[in-house]
C-alpha positions in Angstrom: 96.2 -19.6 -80.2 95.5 -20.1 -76.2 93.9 -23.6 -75.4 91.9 -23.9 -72.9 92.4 -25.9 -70.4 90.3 -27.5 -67.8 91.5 -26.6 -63.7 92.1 -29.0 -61.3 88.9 -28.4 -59.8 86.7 -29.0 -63.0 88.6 -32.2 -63.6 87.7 -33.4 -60.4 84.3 -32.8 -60.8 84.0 -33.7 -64.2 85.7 -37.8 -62.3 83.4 -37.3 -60.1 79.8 -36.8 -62.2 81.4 -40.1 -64.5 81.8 -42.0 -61.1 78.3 -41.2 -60.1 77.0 -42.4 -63.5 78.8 -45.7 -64.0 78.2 -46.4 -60.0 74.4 -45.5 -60.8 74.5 -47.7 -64.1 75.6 -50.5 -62.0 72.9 -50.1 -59.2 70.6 -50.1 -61.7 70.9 -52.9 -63.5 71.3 -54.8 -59.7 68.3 -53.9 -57.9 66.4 -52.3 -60.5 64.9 -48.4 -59.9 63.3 -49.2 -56.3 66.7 -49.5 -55.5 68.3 -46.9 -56.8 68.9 -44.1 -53.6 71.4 -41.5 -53.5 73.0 -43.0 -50.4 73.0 -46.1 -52.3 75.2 -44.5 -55.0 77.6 -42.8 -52.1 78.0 -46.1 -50.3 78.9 -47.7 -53.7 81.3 -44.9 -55.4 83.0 -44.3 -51.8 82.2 -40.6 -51.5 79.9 -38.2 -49.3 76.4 -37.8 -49.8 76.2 -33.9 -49.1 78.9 -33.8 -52.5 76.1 -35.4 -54.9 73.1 -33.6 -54.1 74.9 -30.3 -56.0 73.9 -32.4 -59.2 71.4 -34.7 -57.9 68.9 -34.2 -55.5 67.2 -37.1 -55.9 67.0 -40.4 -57.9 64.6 -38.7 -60.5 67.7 -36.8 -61.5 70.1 -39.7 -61.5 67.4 -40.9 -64.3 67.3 -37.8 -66.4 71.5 -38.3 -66.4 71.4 -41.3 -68.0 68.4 -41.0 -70.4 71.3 -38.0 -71.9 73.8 -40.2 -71.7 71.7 -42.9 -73.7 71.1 -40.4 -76.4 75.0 -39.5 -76.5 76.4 -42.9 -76.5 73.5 -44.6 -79.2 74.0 -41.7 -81.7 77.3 -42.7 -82.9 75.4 -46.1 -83.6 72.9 -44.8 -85.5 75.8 -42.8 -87.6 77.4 -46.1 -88.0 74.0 -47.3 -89.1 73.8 -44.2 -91.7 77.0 -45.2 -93.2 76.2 -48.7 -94.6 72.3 -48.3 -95.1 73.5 -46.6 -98.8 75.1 -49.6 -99.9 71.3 -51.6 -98.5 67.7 -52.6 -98.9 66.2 -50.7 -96.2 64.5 -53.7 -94.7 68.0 -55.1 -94.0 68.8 -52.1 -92.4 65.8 -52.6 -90.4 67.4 -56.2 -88.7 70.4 -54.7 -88.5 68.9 -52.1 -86.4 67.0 -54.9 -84.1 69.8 -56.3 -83.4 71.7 -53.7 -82.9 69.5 -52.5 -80.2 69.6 -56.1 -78.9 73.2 -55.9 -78.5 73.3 -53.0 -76.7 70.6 -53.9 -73.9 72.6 -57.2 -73.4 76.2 -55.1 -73.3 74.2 -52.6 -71.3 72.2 -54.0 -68.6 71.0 -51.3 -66.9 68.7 -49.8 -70.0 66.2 -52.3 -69.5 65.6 -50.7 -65.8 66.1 -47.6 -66.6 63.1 -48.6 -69.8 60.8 -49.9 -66.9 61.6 -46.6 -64.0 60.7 -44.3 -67.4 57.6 -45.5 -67.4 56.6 -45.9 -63.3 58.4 -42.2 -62.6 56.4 -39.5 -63.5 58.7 -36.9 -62.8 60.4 -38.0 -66.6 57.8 -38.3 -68.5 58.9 -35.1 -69.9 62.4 -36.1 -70.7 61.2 -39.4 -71.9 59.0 -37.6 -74.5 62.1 -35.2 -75.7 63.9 -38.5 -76.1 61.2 -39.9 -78.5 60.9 -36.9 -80.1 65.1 -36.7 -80.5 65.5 -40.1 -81.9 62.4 -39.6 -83.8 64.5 -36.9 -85.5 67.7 -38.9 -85.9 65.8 -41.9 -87.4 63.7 -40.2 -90.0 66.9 -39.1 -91.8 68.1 -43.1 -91.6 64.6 -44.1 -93.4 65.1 -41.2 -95.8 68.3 -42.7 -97.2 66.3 -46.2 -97.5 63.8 -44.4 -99.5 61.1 -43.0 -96.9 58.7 -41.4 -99.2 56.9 -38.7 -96.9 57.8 -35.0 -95.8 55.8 -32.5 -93.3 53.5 -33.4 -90.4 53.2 -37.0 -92.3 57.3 -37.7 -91.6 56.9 -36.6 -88.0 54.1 -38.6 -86.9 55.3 -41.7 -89.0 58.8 -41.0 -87.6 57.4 -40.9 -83.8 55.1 -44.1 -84.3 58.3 -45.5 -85.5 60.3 -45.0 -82.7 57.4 -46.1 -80.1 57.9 -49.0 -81.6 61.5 -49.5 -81.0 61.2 -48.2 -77.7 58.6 -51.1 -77.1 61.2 -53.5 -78.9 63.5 -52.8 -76.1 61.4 -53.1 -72.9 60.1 -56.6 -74.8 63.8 -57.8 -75.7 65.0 -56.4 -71.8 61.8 -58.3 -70.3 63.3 -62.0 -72.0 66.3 -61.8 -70.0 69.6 -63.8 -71.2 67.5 -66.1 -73.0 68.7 -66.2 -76.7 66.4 -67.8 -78.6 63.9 -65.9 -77.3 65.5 -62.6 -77.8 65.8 -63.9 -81.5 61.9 -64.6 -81.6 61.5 -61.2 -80.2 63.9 -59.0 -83.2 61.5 -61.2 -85.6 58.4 -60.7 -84.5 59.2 -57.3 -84.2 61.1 -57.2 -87.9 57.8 -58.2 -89.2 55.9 -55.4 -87.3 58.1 -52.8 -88.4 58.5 -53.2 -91.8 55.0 -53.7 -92.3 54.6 -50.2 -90.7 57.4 -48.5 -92.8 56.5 -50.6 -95.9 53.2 -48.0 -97.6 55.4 -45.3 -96.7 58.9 -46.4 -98.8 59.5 -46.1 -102.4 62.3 -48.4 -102.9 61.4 -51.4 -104.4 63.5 -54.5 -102.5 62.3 -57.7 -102.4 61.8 -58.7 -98.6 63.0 -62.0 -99.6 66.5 -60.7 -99.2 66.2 -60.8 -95.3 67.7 -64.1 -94.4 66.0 -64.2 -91.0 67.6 -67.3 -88.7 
């Protein structure tokens, strides 16, 4: 059997694309989208400008990047998320999934910028939709092992409404700052608006008196 193997000159380029990402994570979550320029990124990562605009002709594109790599990385959390919800009353798995998502805006400080320059940059609304719609997807199949009780055109629109409201969850927990007590106030209030939304729509019978809620 012949492995492939990647040349020299792919593995460069391959250092230099994850450079450009983590230097335009950082610059994100500093000065926000406004500041967010290509030459920005080239003074930062220490390379020429005329060498990122093969990949990125603008900051628009630098955006799209990362909303892929957001769907990447979180995917194995929602996996890890699958794994347990079988052994769980699906409104646990609901505040587990809060905070969850809490976590990772606070280990991952550039999402909450990157939230707010989805929705002041037109030129992804697009790619912000295809997210929705892809994590829409991966959720449904999460609330189908908890018991989620519809199929069709009902599951899809239930599933998207769903995850509008965890994408709202994140720009409100982001918009808190460090604050923790009010990043707990916000997985709550948001606990309570989610599972009344999912609630008509599950057939397992778990007593929402289970959720210990701090």
């Amino acid at each position: 059997m012949v492995l492939s193997r990647e040349n020299p000159q792919q593995l460069r380029a391959k250092e230099r694309v994850d450079l450009v990402l983590r230097t335009t994570k950082v610059i994100l979550a500093e000065r926000g989208y406004s500041g967010l320029t290509l030459s920005a990124v080239c003074e930062r990562a220490k390379i020429k400008q005329t060498s990122i605009y093969r990949y990125w002709p603008n900051q628009t594109a630098l955006l799209v990047s990362l909303i892929s790599f957001f769907e990447e990385d979180y995917q194995s959390r929602i996996k890890l998320l699958e794994e347990v919800a079988f052994d769980l009353p699906w409104r646990e798995v609901q505040h587990i999934l809060l905070e969850g998502l809490g976590d990772y805006l606070n280990e991952n400080p550039w999402v909450y910028n990157g939230l707010a320059a989805v929705r002041g940059d037109p030129g992804v609304t697009a790619r912000h939709q295809q997210t929705l719609e892809f994590f829409a997807t991966r959720y449904a199949h999460l609330l189908k092992i908890g018991g989620f009780g519809v199929r069709g055109e009902e599951e899809a629109r239930i599933s998207f409404t769903y995850v509008l409201l965890l994408d709202s969850f994140l720009f409100a927990f982001g918009r808190v700052g460090n604050d923790k007590e009010k990043q707990a106030e916000v997985i709550e209030n948001f606990y309570e608006v989610v599972t009344a939304y999912l609630a008509p729509h599950m057939q397992s019978n778990d007593d929402p008196t289970l959720i210990a809620v701090s």
